[in-house]
C-alpha positions in Angstrom: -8.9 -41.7 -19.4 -5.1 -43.2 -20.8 -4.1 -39.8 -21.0 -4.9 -38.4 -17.3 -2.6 -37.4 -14.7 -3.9 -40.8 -12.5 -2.5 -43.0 -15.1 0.2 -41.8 -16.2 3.3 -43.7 -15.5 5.5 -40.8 -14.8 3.3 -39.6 -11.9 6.4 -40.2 -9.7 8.8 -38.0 -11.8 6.0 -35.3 -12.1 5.5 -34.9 -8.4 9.1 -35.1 -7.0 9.9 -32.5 -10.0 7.0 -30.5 -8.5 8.4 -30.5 -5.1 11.7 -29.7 -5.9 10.9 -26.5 -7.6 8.2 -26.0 -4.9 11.0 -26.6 -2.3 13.9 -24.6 -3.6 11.5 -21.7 -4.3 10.1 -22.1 -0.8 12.9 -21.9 1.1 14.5 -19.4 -0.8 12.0 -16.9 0.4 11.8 -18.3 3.6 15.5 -17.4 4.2 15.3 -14.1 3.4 15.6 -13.1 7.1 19.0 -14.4 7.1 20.4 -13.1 3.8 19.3 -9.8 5.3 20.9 -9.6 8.4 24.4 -11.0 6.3 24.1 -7.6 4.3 23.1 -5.1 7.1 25.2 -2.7 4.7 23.4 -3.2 1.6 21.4 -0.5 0.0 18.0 0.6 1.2 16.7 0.3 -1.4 18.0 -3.4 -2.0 16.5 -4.1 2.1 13.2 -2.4 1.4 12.8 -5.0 -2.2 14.1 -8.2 -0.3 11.7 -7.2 3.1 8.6 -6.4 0.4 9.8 -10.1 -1.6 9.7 -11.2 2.2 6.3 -9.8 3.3 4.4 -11.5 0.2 5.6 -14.7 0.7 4.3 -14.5 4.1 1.3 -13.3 2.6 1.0 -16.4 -0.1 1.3 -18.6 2.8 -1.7 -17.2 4.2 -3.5 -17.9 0.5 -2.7 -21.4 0.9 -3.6 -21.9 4.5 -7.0 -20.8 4.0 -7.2 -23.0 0.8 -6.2 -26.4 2.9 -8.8 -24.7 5.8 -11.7 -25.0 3.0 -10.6 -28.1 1.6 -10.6 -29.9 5.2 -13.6 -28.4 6.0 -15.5 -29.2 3.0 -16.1 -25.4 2.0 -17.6 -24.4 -1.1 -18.8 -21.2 -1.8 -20.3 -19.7 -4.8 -17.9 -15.7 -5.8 -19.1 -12.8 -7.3 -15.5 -11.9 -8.6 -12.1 -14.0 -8.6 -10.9 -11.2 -6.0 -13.6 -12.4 -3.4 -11.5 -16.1 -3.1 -8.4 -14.4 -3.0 -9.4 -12.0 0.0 -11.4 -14.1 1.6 -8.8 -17.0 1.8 -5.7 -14.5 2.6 -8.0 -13.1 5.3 -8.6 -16.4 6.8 -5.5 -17.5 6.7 -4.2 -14.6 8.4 -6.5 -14.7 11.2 -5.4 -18.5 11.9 -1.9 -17.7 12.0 -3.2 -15.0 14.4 -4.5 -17.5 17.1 -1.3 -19.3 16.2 1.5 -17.6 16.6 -0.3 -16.0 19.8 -0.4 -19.5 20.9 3.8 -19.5 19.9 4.2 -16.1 22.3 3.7 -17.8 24.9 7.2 -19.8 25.4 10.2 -17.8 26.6 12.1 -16.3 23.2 14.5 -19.8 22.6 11.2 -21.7 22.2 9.7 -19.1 20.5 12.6 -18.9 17.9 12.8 -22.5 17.5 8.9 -23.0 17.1 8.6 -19.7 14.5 12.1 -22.4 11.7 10.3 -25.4 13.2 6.1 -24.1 12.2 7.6 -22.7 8.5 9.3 -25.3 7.8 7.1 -28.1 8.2 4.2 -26.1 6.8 6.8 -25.9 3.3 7.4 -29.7 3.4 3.1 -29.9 3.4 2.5 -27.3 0.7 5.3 -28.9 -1.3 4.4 -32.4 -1.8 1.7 -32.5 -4.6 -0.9 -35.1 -2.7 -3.5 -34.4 -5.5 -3.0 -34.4 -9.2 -5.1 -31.5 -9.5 -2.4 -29.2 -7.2 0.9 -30.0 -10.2 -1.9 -28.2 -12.9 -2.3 -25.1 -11.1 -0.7 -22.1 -11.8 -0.5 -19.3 -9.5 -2.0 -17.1 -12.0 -5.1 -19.2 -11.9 -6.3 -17.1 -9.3 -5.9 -14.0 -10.8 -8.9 -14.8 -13.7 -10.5 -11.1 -12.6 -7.5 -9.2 -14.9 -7.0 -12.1 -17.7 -8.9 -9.8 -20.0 -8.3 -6.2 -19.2 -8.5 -4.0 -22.2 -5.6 -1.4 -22.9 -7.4 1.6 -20.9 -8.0 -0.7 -17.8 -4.2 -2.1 -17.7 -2.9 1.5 -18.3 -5.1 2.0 -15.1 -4.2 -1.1 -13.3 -0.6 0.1 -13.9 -1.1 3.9 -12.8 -2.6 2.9 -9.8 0.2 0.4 -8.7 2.8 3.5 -9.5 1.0 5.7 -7.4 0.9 2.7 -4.6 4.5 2.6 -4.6 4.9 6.1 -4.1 2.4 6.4 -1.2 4.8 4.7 1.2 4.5 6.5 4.5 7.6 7.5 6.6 9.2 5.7 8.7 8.9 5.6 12.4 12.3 7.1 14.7 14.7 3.8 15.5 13.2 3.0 18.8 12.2 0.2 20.9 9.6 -2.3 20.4 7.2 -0.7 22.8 7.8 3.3 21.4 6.9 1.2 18.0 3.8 -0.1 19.6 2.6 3.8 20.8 4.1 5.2 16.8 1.7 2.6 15.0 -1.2 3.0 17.7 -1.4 6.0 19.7 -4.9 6.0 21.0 -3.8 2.6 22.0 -6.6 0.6 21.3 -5.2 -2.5 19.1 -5.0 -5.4 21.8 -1.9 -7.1 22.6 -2.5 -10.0 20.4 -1.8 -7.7 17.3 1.0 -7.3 18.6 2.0 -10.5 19.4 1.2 -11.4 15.8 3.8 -9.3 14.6 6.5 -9.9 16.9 6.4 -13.3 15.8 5.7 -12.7 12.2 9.0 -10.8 12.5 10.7 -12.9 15.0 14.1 -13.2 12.7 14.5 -9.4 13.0 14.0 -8.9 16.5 17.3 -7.9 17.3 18.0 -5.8 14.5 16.0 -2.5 15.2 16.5 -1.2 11.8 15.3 -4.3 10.0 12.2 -4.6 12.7 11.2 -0.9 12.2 11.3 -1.9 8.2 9.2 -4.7 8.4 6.2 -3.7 10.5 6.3 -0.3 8.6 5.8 -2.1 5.1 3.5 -4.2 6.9 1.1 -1.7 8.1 1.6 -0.1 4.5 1.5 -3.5 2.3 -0.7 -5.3 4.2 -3.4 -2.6 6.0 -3.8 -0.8 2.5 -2.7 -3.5 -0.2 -5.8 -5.8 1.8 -8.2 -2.6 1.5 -7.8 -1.8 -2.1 -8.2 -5.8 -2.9 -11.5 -5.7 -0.8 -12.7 -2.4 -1.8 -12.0 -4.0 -5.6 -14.1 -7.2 -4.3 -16.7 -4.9 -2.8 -17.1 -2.3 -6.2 -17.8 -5.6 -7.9 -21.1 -6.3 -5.8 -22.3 -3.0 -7.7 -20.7 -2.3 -11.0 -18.6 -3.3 -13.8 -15.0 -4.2 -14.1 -14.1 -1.3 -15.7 -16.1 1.2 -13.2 -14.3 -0.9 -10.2 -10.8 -0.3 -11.3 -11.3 3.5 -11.8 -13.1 3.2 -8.1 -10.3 1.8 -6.6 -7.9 4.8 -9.1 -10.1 7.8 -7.3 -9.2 6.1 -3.9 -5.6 5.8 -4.3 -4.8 9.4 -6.5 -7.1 11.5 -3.8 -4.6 12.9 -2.1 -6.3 12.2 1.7 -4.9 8.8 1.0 -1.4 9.7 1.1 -1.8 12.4 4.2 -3.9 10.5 6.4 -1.1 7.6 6.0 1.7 10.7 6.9 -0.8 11.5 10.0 -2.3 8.8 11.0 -0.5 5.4 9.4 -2.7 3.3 11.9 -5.5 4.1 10.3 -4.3 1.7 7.7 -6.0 -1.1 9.8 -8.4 0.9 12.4 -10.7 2.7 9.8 -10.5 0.3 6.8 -12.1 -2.3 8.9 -15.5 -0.9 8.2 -15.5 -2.0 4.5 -14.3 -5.3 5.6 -17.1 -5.8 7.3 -19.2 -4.7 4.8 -17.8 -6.8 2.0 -18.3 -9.8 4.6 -21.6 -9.1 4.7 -22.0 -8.9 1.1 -19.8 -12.6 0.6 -21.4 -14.4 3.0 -25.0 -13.2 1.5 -24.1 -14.1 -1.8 -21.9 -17.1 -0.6 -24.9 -19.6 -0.3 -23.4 -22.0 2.2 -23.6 -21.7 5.7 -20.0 -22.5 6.4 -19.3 -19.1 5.7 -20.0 -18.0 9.4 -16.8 -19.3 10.0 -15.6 -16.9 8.2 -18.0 -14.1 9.3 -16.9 -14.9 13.3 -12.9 -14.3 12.4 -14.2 -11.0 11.2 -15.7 -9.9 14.1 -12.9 -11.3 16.4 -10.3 -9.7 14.3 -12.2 -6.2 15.0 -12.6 -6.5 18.8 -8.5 -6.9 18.4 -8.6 -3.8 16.7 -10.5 -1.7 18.6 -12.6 -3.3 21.5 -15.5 -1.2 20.6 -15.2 -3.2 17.6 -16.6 -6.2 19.3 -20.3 -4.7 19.8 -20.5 -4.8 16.3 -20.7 -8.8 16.3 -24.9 -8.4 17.7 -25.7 -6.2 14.7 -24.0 -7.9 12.0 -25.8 -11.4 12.9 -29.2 -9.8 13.5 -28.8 -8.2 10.2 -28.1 -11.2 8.4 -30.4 -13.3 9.8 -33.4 -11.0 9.8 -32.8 -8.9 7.1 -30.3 -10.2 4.9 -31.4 -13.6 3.8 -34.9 -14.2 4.8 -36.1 -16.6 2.5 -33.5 -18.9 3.9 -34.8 -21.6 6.2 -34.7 -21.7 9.5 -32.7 -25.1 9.6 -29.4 -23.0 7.1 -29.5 -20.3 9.4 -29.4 -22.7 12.5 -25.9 -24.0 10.7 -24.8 -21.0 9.7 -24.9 -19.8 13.2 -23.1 -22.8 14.6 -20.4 -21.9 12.1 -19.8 -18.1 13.4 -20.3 -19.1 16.9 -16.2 -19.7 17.5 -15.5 -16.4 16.5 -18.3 -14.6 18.3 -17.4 -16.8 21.5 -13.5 -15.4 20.9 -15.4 -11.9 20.6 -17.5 -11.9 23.1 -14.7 -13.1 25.5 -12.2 -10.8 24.0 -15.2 -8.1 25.0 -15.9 -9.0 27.9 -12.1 -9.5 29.0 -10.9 -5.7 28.4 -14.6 -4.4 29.2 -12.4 -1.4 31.0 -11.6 -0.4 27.1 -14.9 -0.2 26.3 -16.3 3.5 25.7 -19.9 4.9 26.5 -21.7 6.2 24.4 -21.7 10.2 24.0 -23.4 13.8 23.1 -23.9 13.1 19.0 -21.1 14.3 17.3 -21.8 15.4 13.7 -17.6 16.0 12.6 -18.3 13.5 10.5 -20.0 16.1 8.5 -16.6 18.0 8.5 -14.8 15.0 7.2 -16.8 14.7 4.7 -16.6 18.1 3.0 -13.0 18.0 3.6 -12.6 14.8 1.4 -14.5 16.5 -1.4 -12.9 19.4 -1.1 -9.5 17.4 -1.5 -10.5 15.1 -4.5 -13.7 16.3 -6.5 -14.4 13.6 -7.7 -16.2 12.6 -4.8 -18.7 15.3 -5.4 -20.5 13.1 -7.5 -20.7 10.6 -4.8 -23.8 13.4 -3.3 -25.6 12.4 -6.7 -24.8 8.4 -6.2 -26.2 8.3 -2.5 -30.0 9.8 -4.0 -29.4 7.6 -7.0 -28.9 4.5 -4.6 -31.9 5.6 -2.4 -34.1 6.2 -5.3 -33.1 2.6 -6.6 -34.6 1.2 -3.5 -37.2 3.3 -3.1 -38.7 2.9 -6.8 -36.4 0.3 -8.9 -38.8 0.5 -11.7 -38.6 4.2 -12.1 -37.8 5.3 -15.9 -34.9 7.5 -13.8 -32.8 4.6 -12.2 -34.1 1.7 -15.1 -30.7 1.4 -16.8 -28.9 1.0 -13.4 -28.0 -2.5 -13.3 -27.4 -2.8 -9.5 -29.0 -5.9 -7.5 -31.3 -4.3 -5.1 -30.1 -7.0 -2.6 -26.8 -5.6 -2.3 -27.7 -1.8 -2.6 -29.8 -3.0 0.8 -27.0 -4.2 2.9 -24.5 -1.0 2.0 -27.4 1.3 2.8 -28.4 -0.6 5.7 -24.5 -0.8 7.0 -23.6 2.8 6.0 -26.4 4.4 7.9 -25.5 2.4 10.9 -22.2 2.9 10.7 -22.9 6.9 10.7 -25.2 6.3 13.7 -22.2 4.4 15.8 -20.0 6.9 15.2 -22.1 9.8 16.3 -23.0 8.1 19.0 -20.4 6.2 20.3 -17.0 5.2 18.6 -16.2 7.4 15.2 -13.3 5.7 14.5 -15.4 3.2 11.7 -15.8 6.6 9.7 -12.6 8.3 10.0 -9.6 8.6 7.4 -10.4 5.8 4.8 -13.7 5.3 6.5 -14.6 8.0 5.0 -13.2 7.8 1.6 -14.2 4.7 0.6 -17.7 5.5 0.7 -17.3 8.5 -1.4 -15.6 6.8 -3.8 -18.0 3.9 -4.1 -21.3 6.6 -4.7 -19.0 8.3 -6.9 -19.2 5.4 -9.2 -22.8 4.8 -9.2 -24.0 8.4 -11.5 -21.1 6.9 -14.1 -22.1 3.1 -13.8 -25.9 4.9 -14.8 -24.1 6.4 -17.6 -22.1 3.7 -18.9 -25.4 1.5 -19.1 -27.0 4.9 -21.1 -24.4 4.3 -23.5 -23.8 0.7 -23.8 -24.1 1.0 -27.5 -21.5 3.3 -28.0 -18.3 2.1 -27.2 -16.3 5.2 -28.6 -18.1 7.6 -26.3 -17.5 5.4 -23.3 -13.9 5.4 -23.8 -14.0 9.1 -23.9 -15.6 9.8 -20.7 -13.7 7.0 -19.0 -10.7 8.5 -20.0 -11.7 12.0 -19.0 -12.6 10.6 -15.8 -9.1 9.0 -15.5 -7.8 12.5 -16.0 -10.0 14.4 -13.2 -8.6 11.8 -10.5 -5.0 11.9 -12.1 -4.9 16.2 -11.9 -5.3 16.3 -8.4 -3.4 13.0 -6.7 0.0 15.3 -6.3 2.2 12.6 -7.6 5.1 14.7 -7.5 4.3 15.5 -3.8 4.2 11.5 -3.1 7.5 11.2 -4.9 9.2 13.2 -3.0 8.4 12.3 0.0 9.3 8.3 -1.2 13.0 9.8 -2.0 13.5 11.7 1.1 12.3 8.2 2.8 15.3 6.3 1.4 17.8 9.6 0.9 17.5 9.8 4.5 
């Protein structure tokens, strides 16, 4: 006990070190805004680095947001992988600086200016001072636990598929006005105004610098919508299969080359249709979570998809009925009471949200089976996902008979298997029905690419013993999804990007 941080008579000197460096680096991100606009004339190259640098420290304030949000409200949940803390937290985060700076739109643009310095800075005076010993021994990378022992194939991987990431970036939009923005990044119009809100004030330093505005929400729809749906679908691959198996899941997603042109056609998609996994991988958290604080969680999920799309916001009836009477049965009737109480802010902001822009709201139509059509065209662009046919009767025929000599080496929980059948087949029966926007673009893929995974994962347990021959296949595999990602196709598009 002499030797912990309590005692130790330099606690002083340890913390105001802490803060300084915490402060300095802080602030030095914080300011980036204004170092920008100084060097309008610097490279763009140099503009798009400093607004990326910019965007992620937004992001890690987030992270820590929804890190004091659990710590005030006592929550403590049990994770299948690192990654599920890390998106779970960013995503909470994120949807209370949401209701905040929506709050912050309201004053006229003085206020708002002076409330977007005053709200940073005083949230960087909090998150500096170390108030618990514990917060001076954590490192940043103590989060990251999920890649601390990657083996050379999977960091080769891990590095391929950040490569191709960076050369993914979609086009910009023309220089326009805020509200030609608004119709470029959402031209069904369906995202509600307090998207919108959220990233005018997100952005609020570069409001009167077109260039740098149409900059920052581009890499935000890029760095955010699609960084925050490969994390998930990372999170979600973990639910089913190995490490290993998740990274080249997540590989097969990024190199198919549907990633890159749906982003070139439709770079709004980057929020719309990658909200369907989200709300699967909720689903599968807040099963798995085993405290009933997670509805708080699993309500900000539902709001954020009635801002989304307002058809979004039916969604909310199913995914508590399926929880509740499917999904954890055995629990008593007293956790699922709390867990209940603890959603109900977000379904009330849903529901109100719903039944405020009711006028949005579409009927439901003729069945519409294009989703057949997008389908074949995803295989026929990346065929890998042709295996994913073979996965989706492997998963069936693991729930069907789990103790049949055929599926016995498939280590996948039937638990889990249950809620992404169960969500998947509802999900095809909405959008034939009614809105198809949950299966469209990455919708789509993401579900290929997950039953893609499964006839390998039944492999890889085949051949446990025989690490050689795993290596093999996996990198074969790595080949098949590297052949057809046209990564000199994505490159040159990035150069003309910045040549222009």
């Amino acid at each position: 006990m002499e030797n912990t941080l309590a005692n130790d008579s330099n606690i002083f000197k340890i913390k105001w070190k802490f803060f300084t460096y915490r402060v300095v680096s802080y602030f030095s991100f914080l300011l980036i805004p204004v170092y920008v606009q100084k060097g309008m004339q610097i490279s763009p190259w140099l503009m798009a680095l400093m607004m990326t640098l910019y965007i992620l420290f937004i992001v890690s304030q987030w992270f820590l947001l929804g890190k004091e949000i659990d710590h005030r409200l006592k929550i403590y949940f049990r994770v299948n992988s690192s990654i599920d803390r890390i998106v779970y937290r960013l995503l909470l985060g994120m949807f209370f600086f949401i209701m905040l700076f929506n709050l912050i739109s309201m004053f006229d643009s003085k206020w708002i200016y002076n409330c977007y310095w005053i709200t940073w800075a005083l949230l960087g005076l909090f998150y500096s001072w170390p108030t618990r010993g514990k917060i001076i021994q954590e490192s940043v990378s103590s989060n990251f636990g999920e890649f601390k022992f990657l083996d050379n194939f999977e960091k080769t991987l891990v590095g391929l598929i950040l490569l191709i990431f960076f050369f993914s970036l979609p086009d910009l939009p023309p220089l326009v006005n805020i509200e030609m923005l608004k119709l470029y990044y959402d031209p069904l119009e369906k995202m509600g105004n307090p998207v919108w809100n959220f990233l005018l004030i997100n952005y609020y330093p570069f409001k009167n610098y077109p260039e740098l505005f149409r900059l920052a929400w581009s890499l935000h729809f890029y760095l955010i919508g699609i960084g925050m749906f490969l994390l998930v679908f990372y999170a979600f691959l973990r639910f089913f299969v190995s490490r290993r198996l998740s990274i080249l899941g997540v590989f097969a997603l990024v190199s198919s080359w549907s990633f890159s042109k749906t982003l070139g056609t439709n770079v709004e998609y980057s929020f719309l249709t990658t909200y369907s996994l989200i709300w699967v991988w909720t689903l599968l958290w807040v099963t798995k979570s085993s405290t009933y604080r997670a509805g708080l969680f699993m309500g900000l999920v539902s709001f954020w998809g009635a801002l989304l799309n307002t058809n979004f916001a039916l969604l909310v009836f199913f995914q508590i009925a399926f929880l509740l009477m499917i999904f954890i049965p055995e629990r008593t009737i007293w956790f699922k009471r709390q867990l209940l109480k603890y959603a109900l802010f977000g379904a009330v902001l849903t529901l109100f949200r719903l039944l405020s822009h009711s006028d949005l709201l579409e009927s439901p139509h003729a069945p519409d089976l294009s989703i057949l059509k997008s389908i074949a065209i995803e295989m026929e662009r990346k065929g890998f996902y042709i295996l994913g046919l073979f996965g989706l009767l492997l998963a069936i025929f693991r729930y069907l008979k789990p103790k049949s000599n055929l599926v016995k080496d498939l280590q996948i929980e039937r638990e889990s298997l249950v809620i992404f059948l169960i969500s998947f087949t509802f999900f095809v029966l909405f959008s034939i029905l009614w809105d198809d926007t949950l299966l469209k673009g990455f919708g789509t893929m993401w579900p290929l690419a997950f039953l893609s995974l499964i006839p390998l994962e039944l492999l890889f347990q085949a051949l446990s013993r025989v690490r050689s021959r795993r290596n093999m296949i996996y990198v074969i595999y790595i080949l098949i999804c590297l052949l057809d990602s046209h990564v000199e196709g994505r490159v040159k598009l990035f150069l003309k990007i910045f040549n222009n």
